[in-house]
N, C-alpha and C positions, 0 to 999 in steps of 0.2 A: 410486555414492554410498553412504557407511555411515558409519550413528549414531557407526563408533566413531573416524572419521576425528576427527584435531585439529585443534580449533575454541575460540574464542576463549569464553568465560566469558560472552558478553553482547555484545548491537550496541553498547550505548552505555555509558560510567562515569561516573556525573554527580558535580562538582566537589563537594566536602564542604563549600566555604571561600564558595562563590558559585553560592547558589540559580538555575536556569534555565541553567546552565553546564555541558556536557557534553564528554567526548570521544569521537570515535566510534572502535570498535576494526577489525581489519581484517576481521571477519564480514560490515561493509556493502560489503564491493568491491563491484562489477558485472561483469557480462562486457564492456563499453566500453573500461572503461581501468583498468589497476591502480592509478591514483591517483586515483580518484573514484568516492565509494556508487553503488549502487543507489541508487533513488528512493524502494523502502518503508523502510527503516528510519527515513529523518530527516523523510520523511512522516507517519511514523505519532507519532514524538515532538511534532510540531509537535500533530500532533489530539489526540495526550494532553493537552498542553498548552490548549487552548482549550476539550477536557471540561473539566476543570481549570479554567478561571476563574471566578472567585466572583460567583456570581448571587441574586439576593431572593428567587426562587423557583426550586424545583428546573427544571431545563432537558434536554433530550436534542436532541444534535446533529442535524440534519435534513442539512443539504449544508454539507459541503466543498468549496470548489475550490481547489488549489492551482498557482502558475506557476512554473515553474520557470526562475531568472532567469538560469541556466548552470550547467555543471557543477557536483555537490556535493562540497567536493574533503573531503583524509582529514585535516581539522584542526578542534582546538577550536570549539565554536559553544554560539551563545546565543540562548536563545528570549526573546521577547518580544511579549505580548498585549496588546491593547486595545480597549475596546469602543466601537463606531460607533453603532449602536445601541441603548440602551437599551428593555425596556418588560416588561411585566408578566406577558406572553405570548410575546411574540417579540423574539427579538435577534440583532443584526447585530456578529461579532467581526469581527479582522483580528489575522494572528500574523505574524511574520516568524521566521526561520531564518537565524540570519547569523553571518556566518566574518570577523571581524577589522574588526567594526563595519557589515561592508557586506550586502546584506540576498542571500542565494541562494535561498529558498525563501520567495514570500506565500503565502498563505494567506484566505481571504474563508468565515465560516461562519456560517450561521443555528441557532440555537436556538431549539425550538419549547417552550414547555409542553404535557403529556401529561395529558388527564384521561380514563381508560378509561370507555369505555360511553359516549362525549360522540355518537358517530354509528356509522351500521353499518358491520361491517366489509368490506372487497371485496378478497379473499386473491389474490393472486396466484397461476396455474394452473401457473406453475413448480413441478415435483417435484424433490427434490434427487436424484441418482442413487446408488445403493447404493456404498457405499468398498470400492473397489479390495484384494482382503489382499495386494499387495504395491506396494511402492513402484518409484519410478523410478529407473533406473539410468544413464541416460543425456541428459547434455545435449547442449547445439547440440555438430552436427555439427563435427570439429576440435576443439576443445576437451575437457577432463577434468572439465569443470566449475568454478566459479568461487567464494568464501569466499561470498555471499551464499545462492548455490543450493546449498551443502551445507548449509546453518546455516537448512533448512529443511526439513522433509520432504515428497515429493512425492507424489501417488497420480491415478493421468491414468483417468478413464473415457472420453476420447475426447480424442484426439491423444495430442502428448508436446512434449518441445523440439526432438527430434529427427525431429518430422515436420510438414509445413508444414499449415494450413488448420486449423478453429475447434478448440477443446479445451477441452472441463472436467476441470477438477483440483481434487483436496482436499488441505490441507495444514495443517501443523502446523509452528508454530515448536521448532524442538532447543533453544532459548536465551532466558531474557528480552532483551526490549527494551532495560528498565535493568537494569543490575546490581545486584542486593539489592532490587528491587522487583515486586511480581508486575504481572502485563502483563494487561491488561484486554482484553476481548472485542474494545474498539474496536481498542486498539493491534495487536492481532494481525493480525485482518482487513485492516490499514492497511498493515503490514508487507507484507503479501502481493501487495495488490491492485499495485501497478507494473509488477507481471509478465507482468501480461492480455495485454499487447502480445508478450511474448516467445511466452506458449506460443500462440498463435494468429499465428504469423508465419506469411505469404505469401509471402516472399519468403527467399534463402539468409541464412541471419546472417552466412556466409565475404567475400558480395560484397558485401551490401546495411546500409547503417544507418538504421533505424525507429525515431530515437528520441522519446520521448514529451515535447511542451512542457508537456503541465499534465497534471490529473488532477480529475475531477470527478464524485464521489461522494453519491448521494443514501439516505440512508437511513428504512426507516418504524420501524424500531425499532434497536435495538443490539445487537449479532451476541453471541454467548457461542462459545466456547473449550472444549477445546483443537484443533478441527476447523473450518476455515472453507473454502470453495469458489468457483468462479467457472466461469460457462459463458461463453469469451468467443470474438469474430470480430472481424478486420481483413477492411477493407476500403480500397483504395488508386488513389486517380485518377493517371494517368500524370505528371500536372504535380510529383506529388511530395510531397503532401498526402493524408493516410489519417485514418482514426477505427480506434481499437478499443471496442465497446463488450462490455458482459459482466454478466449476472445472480450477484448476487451472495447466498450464502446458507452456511447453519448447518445444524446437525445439525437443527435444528428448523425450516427451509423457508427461503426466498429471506426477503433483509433488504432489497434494493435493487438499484440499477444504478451501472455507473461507465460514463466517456467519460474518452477521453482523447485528445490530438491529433497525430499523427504527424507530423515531418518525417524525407522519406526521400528519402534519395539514394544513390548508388552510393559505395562504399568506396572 
């Protein structure tokens, strides 16, 4: 992998003519299928989009969970939020993600008001681990790598893609999110986190497909940039159903945890 390989301008190019109206470029492939994202890019737009919705009092996202209702394929989409909840302290969105009217990615998020000094604090004992000076060079076995997993930087203090069992890695987006707009601590982090499941894979990625139904993100503050991390592990019951879960943190300590659900079966 190298910075200087070419890469697309931006995951996403939002329409000029119709607000919430994006196209995604081919930096979101995955290694799945060459005609369908990754999961963090049009994840992480959806939760920009639901920071983003206009509140009576200032809000900071607590949990996302998002379902992923099938593949996300590589065509125009449109975001769309509404609020379920209303209240003065806490609120309950819901956003969808959808390609040609139809919805691909929900979305379910709580909004909490933040008043500092309201109660004491109880820090999490996760340390984040010192950053790797150099990067990864190597993805899943077989492969050269994929437009999502170059159009990110990678740095592994335990595992890699290319090796099976738990992994923390730090990383940096090469590229805004949107094009012409700068990419928020959330959105970066959001980018990223899909991946938990890749680098903590258990199983070959040549034989085996572990892919991820939803993603569910709890945060106690909101991560800052341009460096975000994850310590994560899969875990997989023979029937075919797995968790990945994963500590998730910043240059300044863990932010939260994510889950996400595995279905896995043989290639």
């Amino acid at each position: 992998m190298s910075a200087a390989h070419t890469m697309d301008s931006a995951f996403f190019t939002p329409d000029a003519s119709q607000p919430g109206r994006y196209r995604p470029t081919e930096a979101t492939i995955g290694p799945w299928s060459a005609q369908a994202q990754h999961g963090g890019p049009p994840i992480a737009l959806l939760a920009q989009a639901l920071a983003d919705h206009p509140s009576a009092v200032p809000m900071d996202l607590a949990r996302i969970t998002v379902e992923f209702m099938g593949p996300v394929p590589l065509d125009p989409c449109e975001l769309h939020v509404q609020m379920l909840r209303p209240g003065k302290r806490v609120e309950l969105l819901q956003a969808q993600y959808q390609v040609q009217g139809k919805p691909v990615l929900t979305a379910h998020a709580w909004r909490l008001a933040r008043q500092p000094g309201i109660c004491p604090a109880v820090p999490d004992v996760f340390v984040p681990p010192p950053m790797p000076s150099q990067e990864c060079q190597r993805f899943f076995p077989g492969t050269d790598g994929f437009p999502y997993g170059r159009s990110l930087e990678w740095r592994f203090s335990e595992g890699g893609f290319d090796t099976l069992g738990p992994a923390t890695v730090w990383a940096r987006l090469r590229i805004p999110l949107v094009q012409g707009r700068a990419t928020s601590g959330l959105a970066g982090m959001m980018t990223m986190l899909d991946s938990a499941n890749g680098i903590s894979a258990e199983l070959e990625f040549g034989q085996w497909s572990f892919v991820p139904v939803d993603q569910t993100v709890n945060l106690r503050r909101m991560p800052t940039g341009p460096w975000f991390g994850m310590a994560a592990r899969t875990i997989i019951d023979d029937g075919g159903i797995g968790t990945t879960t994963a500590t998730i943190f910043d240059e300044r300590g863990a932010v939260g945890l994510s889950l996400h659900t595995l279905f896995v079966r043989p290639k």
